[in-house]
Biopython code that builds the backbone (N, CA, C, O; Angstrom):
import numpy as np
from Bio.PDB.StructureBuilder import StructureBuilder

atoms = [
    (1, "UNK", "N", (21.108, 5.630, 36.095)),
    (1, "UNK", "CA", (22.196, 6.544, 35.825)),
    (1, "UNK", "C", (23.454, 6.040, 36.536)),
    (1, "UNK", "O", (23.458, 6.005, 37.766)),
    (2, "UNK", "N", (24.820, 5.539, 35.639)),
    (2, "UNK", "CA", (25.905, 5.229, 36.365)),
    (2, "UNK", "C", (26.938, 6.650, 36.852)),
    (2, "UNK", "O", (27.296, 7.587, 36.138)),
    (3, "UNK", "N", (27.215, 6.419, 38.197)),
    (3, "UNK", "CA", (27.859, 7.537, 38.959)),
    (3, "UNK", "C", (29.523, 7.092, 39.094)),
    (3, "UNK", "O", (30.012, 5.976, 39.275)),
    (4, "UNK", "N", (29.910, 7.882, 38.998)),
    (4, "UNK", "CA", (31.559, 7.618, 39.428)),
    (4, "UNK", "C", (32.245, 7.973, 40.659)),
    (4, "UNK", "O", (33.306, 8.542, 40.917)),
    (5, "UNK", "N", (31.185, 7.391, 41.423)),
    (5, "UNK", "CA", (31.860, 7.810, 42.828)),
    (5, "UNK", "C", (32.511, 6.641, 42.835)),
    (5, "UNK", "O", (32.277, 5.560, 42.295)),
    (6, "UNK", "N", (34.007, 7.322, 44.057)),
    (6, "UNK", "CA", (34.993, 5.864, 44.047)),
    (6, "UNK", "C", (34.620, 5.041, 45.397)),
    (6, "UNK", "O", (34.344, 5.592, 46.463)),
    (7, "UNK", "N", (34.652, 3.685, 45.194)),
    (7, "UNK", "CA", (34.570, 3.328, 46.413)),
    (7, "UNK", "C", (34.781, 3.204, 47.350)),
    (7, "UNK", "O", (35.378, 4.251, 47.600)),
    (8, "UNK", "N", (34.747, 2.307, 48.773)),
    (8, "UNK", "CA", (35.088, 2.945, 50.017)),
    (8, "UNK", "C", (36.519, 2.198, 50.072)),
    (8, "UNK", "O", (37.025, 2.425, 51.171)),
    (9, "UNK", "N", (37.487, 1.247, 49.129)),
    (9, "UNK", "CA", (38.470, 1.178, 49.253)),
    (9, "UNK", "C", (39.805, 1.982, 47.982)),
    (9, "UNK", "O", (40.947, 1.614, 47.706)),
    (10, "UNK", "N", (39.204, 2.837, 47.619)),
    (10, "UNK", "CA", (39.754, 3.776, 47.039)),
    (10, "UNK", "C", (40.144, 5.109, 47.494)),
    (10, "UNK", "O", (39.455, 5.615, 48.380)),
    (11, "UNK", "N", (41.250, 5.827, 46.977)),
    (11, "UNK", "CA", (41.649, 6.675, 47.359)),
    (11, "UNK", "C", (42.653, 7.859, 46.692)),
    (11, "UNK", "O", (43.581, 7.627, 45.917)),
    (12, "UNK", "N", (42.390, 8.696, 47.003)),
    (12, "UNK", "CA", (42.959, 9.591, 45.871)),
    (12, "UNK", "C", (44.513, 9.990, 46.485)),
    (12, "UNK", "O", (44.847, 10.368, 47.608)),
    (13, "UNK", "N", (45.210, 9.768, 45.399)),
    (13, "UNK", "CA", (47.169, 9.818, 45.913)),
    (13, "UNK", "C", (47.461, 11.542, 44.837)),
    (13, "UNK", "O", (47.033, 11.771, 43.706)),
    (14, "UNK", "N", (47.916, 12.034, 45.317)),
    (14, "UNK", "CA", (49.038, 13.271, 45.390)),
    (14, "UNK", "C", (49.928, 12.912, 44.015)),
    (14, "UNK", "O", (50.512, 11.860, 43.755)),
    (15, "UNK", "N", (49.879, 13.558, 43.597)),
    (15, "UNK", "CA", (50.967, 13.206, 42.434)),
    (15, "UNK", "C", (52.730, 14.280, 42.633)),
    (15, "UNK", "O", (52.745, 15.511, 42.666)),
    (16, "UNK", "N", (53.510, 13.731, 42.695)),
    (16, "UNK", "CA", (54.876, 14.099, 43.071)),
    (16, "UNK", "C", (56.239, 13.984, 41.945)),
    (16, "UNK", "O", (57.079, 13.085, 41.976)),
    (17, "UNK", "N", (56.212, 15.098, 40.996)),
    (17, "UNK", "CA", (57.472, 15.210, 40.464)),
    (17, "UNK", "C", (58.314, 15.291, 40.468)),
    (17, "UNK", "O", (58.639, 16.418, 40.842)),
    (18, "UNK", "N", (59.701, 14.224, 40.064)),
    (18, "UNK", "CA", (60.989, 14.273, 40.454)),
    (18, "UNK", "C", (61.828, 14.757, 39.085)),
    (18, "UNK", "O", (61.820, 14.592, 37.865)),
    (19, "UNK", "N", (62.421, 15.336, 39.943)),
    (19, "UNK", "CA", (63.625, 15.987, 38.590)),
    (19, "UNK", "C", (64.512, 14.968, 38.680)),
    (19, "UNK", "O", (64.335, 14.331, 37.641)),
    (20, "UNK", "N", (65.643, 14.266, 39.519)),
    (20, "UNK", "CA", (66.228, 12.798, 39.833)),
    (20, "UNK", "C", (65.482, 11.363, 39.804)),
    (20, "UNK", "O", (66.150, 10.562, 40.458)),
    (21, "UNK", "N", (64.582, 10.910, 39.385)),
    (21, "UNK", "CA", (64.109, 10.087, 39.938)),
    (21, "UNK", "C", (64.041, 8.753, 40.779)),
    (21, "UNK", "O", (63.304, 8.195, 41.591)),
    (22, "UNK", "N", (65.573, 8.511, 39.926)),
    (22, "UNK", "CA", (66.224, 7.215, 40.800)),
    (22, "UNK", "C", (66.568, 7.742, 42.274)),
    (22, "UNK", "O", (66.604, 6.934, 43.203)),
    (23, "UNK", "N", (66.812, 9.059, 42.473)),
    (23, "UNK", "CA", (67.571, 9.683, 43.572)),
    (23, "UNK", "C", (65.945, 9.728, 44.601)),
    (23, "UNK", "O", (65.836, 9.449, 45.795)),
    (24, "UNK", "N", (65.331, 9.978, 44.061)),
    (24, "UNK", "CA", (63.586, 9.926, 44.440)),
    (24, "UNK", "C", (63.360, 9.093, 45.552)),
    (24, "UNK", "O", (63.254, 9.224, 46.771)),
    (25, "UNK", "N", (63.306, 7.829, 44.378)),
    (25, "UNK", "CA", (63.347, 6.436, 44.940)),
    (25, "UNK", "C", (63.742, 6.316, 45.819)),
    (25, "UNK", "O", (62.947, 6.213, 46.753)),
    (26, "UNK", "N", (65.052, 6.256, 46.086)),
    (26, "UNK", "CA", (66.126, 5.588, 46.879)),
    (26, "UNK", "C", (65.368, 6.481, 48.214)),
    (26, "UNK", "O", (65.230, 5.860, 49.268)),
    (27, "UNK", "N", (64.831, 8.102, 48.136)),
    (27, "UNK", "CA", (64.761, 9.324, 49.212)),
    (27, "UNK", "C", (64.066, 8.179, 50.014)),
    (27, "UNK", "O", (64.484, 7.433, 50.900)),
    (28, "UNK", "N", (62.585, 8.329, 49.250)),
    (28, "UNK", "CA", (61.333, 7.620, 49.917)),
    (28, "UNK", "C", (61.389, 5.915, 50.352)),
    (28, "UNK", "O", (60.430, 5.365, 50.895)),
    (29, "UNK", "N", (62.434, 5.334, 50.078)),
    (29, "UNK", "CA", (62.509, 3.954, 50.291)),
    (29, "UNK", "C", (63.394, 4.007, 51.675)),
    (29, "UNK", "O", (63.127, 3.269, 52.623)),
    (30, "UNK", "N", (64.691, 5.141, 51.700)),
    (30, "UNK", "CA", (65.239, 5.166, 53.479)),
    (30, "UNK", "C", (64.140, 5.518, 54.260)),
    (30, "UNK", "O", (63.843, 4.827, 55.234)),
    (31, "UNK", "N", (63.491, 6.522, 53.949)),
    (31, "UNK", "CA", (62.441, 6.962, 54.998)),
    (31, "UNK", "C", (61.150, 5.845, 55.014)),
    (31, "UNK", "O", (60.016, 6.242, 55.284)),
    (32, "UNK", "N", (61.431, 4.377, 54.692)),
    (32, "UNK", "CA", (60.379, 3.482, 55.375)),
    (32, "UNK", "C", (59.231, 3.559, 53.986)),
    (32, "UNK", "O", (58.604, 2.524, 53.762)),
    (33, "UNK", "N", (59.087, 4.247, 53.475)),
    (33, "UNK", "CA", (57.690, 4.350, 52.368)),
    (33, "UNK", "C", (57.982, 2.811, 51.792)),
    (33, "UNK", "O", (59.072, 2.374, 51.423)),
    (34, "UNK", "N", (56.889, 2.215, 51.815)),
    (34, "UNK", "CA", (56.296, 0.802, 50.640)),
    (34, "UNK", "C", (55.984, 1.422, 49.251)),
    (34, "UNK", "O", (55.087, 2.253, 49.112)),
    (35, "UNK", "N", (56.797, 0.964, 48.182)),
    (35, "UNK", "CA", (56.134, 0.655, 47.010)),
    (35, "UNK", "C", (55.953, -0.241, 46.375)),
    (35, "UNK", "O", (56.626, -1.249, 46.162)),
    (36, "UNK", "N", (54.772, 0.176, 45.947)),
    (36, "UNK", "CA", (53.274, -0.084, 45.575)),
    (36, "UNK", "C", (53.478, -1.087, 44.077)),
    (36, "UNK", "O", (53.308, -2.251, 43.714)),
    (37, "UNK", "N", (53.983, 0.314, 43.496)),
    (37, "UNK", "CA", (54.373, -0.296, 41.869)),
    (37, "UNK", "C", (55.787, 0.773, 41.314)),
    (37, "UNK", "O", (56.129, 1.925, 41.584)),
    (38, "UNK", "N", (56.294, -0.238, 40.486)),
    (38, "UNK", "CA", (57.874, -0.113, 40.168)),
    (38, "UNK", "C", (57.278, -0.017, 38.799)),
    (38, "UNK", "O", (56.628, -0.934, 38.298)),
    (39, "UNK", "N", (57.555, 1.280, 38.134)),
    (39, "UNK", "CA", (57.488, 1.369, 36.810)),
    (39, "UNK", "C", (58.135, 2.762, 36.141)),
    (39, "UNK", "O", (59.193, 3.346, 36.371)),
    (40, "UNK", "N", (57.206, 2.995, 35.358)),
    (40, "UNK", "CA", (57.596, 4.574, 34.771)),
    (40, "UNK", "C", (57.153, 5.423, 35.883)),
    (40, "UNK", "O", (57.812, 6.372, 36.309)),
    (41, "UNK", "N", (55.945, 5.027, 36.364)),
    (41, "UNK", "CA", (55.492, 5.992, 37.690)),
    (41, "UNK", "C", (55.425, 4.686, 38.620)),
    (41, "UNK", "O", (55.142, 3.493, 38.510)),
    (42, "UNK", "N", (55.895, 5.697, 39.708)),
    (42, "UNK", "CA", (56.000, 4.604, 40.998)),
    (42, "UNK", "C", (54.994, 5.394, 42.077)),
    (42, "UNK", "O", (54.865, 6.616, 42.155)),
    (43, "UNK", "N", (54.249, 4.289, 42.966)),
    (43, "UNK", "CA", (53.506, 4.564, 43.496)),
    (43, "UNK", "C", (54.145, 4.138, 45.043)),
    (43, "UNK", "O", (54.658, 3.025, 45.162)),
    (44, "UNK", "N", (54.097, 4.962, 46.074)),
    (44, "UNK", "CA", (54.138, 4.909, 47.473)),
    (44, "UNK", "C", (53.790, 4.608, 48.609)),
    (44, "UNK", "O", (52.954, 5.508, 48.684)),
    (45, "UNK", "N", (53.720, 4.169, 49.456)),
    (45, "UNK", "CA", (52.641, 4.096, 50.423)),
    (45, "UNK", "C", (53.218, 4.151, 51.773)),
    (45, "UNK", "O", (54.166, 3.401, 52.006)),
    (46, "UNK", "N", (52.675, 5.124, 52.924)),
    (46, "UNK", "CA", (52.762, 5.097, 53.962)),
    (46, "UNK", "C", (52.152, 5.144, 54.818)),
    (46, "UNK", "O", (51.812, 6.287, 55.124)),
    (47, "UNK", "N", (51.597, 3.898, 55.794)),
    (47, "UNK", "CA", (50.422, 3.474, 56.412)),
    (47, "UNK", "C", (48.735, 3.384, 55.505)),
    (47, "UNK", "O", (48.530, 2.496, 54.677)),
    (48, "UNK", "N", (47.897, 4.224, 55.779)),
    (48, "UNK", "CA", (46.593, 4.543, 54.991)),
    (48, "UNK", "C", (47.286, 4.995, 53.459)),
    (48, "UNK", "O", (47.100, 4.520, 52.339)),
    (49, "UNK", "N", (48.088, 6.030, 53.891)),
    (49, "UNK", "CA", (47.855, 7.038, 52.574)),
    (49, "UNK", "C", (49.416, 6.917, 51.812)),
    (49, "UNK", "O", (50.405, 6.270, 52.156)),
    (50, "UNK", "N", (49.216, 7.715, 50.777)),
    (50, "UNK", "CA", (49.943, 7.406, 49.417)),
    (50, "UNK", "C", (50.203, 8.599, 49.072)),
    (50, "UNK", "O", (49.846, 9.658, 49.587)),
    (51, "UNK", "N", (51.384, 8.218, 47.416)),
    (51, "UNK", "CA", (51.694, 9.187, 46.507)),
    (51, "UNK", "C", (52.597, 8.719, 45.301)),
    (51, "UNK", "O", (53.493, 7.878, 45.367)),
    (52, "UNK", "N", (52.226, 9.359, 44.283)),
    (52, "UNK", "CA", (52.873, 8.578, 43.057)),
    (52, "UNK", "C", (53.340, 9.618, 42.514)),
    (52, "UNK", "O", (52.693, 10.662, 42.606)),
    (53, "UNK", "N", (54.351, 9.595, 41.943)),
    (53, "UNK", "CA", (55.863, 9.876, 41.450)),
    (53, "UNK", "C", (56.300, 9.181, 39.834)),
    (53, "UNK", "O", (56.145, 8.063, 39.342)),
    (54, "UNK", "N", (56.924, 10.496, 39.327)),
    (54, "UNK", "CA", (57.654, 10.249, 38.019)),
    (54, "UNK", "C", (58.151, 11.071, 37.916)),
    (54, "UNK", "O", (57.718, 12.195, 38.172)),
    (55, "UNK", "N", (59.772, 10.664, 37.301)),
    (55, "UNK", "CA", (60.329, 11.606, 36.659)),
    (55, "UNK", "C", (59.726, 12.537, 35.418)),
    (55, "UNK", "O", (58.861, 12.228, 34.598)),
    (56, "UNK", "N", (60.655, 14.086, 35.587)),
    (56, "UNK", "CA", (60.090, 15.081, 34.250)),
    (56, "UNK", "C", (61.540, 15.593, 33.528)),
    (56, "UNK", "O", (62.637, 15.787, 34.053)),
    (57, "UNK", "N", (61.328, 15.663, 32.830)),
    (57, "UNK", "CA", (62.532, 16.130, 32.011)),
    (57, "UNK", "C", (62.291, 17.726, 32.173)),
    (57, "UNK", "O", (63.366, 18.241, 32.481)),
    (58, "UNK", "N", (61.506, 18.455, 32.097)),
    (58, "UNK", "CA", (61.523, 19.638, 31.793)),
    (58, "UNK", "C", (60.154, 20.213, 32.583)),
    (58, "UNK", "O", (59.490, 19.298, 33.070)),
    (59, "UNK", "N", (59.783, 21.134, 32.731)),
    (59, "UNK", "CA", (58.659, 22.092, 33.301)),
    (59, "UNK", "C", (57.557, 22.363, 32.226)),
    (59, "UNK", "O", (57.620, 23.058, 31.211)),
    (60, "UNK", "N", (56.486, 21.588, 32.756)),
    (60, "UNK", "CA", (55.878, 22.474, 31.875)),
    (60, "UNK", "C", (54.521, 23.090, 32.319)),
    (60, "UNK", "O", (53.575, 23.247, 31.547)),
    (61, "UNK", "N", (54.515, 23.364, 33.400)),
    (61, "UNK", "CA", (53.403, 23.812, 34.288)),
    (61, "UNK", "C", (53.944, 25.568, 34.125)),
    (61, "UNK", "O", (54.921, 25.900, 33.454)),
    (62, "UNK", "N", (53.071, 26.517, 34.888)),
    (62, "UNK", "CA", (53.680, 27.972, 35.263)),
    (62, "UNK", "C", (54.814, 27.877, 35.897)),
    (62, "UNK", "O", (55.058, 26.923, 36.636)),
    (63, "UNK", "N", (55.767, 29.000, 35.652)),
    (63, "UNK", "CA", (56.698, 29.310, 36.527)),
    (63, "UNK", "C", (56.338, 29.663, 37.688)),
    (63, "UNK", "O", (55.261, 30.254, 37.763)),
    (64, "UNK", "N", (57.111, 29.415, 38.940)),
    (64, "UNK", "CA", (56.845, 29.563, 40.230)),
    (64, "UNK", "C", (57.682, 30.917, 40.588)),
    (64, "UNK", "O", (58.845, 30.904, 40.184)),
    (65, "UNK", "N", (57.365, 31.788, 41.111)),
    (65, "UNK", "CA", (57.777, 33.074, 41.666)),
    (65, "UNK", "C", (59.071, 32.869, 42.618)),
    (65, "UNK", "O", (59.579, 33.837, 43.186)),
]
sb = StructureBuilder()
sb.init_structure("model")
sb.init_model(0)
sb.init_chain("A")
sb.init_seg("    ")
for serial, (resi, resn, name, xyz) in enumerate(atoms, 1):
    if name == "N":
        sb.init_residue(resn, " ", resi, " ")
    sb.init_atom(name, np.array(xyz, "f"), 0.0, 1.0, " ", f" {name:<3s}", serial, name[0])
structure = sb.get_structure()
């Protein structure tokens, strides 16, 4: 039986929506963050851990109170 556990150099990243995204970028690149990958979604890294990012045009999750 194949299992999908991830391995021990894997890791699960946060996903982070930007309404600016270039403005994003630029946030997390003064404050020292490494990225990872430069694309439609950009991925982050600071020390161990991470987070990946893309711009949204619009909402489409619930409204927030």
């Amino acid at each position: 039986m194949k299992t999908n556990i991830p391995g021990s150099n894997e890791t699960a990243r946060p996903f982070l929506p930007a309404k600016d995204f270039d403005l994003s970028k630029r946030f997390y690149e003064a404050l020292g963050l490494v990225k990872e990958l430069d694309g439609e979604v950009e991925i982050f890294r600071i020390g161990a851990s991470g987070f990946s990012s893309k711009g949204v045009s619009k909402r489409t999750g619930p409204k927030m109170p």
